[in-house]
C-alpha positions in Angstrom: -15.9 -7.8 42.0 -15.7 -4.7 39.8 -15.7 -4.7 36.1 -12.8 -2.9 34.1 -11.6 -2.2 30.9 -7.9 -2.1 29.8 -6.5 -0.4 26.9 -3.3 -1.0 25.6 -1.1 1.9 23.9 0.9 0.6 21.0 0.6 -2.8 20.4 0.5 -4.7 17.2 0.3 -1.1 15.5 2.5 -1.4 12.0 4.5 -5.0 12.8 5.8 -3.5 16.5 5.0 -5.0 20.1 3.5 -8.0 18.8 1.3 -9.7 21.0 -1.5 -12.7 20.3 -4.6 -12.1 22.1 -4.6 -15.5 23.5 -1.2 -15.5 25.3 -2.3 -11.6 26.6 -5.3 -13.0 28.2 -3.3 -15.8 29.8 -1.2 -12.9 31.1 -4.2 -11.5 32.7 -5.3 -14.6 34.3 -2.2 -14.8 35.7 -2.6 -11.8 37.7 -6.2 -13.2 39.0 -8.1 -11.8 36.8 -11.4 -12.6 36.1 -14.4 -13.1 33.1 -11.2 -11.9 30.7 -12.9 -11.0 27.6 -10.3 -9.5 24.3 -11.6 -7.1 21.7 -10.2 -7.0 18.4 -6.0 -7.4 18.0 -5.4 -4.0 19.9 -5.0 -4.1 23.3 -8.9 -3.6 24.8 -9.3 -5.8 27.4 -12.4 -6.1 29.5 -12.3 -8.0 32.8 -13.3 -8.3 36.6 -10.8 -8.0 40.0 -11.3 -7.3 43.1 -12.4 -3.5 43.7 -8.7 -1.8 43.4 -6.9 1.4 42.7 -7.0 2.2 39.3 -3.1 3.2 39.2 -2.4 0.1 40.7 -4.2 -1.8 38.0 -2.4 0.1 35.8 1.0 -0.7 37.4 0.7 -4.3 37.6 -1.0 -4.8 34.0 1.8 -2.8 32.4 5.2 -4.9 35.0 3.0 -7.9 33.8 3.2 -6.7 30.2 6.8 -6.3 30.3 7.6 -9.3 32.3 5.5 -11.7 29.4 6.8 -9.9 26.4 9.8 -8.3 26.7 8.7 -4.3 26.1 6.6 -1.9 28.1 3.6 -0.1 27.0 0.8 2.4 28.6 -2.3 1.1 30.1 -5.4 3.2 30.9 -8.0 1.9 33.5 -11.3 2.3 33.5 -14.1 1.1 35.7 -17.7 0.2 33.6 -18.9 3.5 35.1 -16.4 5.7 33.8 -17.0 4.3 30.5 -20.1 4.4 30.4 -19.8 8.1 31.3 -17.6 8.9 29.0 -20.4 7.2 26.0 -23.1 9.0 27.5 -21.2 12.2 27.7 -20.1 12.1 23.8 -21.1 15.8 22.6 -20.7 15.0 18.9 -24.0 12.0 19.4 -26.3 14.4 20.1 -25.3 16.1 16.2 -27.1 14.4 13.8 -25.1 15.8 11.0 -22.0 13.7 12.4 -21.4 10.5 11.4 -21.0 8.0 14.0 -18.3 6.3 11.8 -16.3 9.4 12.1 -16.1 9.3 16.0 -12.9 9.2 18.0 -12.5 8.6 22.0 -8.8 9.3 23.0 -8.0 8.0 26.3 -6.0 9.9 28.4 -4.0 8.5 31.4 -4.6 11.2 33.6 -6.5 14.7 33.8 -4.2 17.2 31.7 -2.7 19.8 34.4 -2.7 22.7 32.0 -2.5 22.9 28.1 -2.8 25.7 25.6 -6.3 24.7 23.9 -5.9 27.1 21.1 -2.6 25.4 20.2 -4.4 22.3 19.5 -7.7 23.6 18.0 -5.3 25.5 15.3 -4.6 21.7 13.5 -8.4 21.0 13.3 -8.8 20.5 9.5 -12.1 21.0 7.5 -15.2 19.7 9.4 -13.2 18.0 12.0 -14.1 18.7 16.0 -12.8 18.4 19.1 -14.1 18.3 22.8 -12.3 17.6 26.2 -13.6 15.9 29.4 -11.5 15.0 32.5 -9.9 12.2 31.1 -11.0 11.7 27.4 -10.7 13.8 24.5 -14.0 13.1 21.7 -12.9 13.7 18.0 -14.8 14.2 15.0 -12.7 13.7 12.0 -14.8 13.3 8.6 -12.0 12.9 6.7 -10.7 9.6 8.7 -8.4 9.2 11.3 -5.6 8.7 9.5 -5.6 11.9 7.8 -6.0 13.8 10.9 -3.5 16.3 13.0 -5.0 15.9 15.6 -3.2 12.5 16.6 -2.7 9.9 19.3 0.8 11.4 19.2 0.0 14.9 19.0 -2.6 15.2 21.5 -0.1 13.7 23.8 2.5 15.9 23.3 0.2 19.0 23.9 -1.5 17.7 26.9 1.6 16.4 28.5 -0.7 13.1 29.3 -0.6 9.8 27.7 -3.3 8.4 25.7 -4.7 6.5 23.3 -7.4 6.7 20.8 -10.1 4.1 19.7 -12.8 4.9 17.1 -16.0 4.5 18.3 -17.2 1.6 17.6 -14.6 0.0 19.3 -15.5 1.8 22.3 -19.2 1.1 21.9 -18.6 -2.3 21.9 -16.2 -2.7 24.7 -18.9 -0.8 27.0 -21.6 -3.6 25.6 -18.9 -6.5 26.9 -18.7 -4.8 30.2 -21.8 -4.7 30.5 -22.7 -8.4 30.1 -20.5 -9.5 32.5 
């Protein structure tokens, strides 16, 4: 048995796709998953399955999504190792002028092919940061999340991937669920 996490994009954000946690795990279990474990009212899922295909995971998560509820949304896939990589690999941890509270993680669903790098470091506001890996994109914003250009929606639309973003605590703590299972 493997141990993945799940992350929803764009439910129960601002009164849309509503979805109770307890009826999304039941749609989980359905599929024969495993150890289904929900964090916060968002979307992050952690659970164990058989040893599959990431996409695949994806695919059936997402038909299963659509088939329960009634609308489709993204999921990304990871294994515990590629989370955990992708904490360990944070740039912005190893600054100990950044606040931890001002740390972003945005999830892409697959490695950008090409994007123009300077387009998207010209919306950086004062003291924010930005740093890409393979598959993840680690944001700095000192001035909250909310106030930032540098957006779920934005960095979507200049890396031609999908995504979605989770501060870091969230993504902290899903690794430390994994990780008891």
């Amino acid at each position: 048995m493997q141990v993945y996490i799940s992350i929803l994009r764009g439910i129960n954000v601002s009164g849309h796709n509503l979805v109770k946690m307890d009826a999304l795990h039941r749609s989980y279990e359905s599929l024969g998953f495993q150890n289904v474990t929900t964090y916060k009212q968002s979307g992050n899922m952690v659970f164990t399955a058989e040893d599959s295909e990431i996409n695949e995971l994806e695919k059936i998560i997402s038909e299963q999504i659509e088939k329960d509820f009634g609308f489709v949304v993204s999921v990304i896939v990871l294994t515990i190792d590629r989370l955990k990589e992708i904490v360990d690999n944070n740039p912005f941890l190893k600054d100990s002028s950044k606040d931890v509270a001002f740390l972003h993680a945005t999830f892409l669903g697959s490695k950008p092919l090409s994007y123009n790098q300077k387009d998207i470091e010209e919306k950086k506001q004062d003291g924010e940061d930005i740093d890409y890996a393979d598959n993840v994109v680690y944001l700095y914003c000192p001035n909250g999340y909310g106030r930032t250009k540098l957006s779920n929606n934005f960095l979507e639309t200049k890396l031609k991937v999908i995504a979605t973003t989770r501060n870091w605590k969230t993504t902290s703590e899903l690794l430390t669920i994994a990780q008891r299972i």
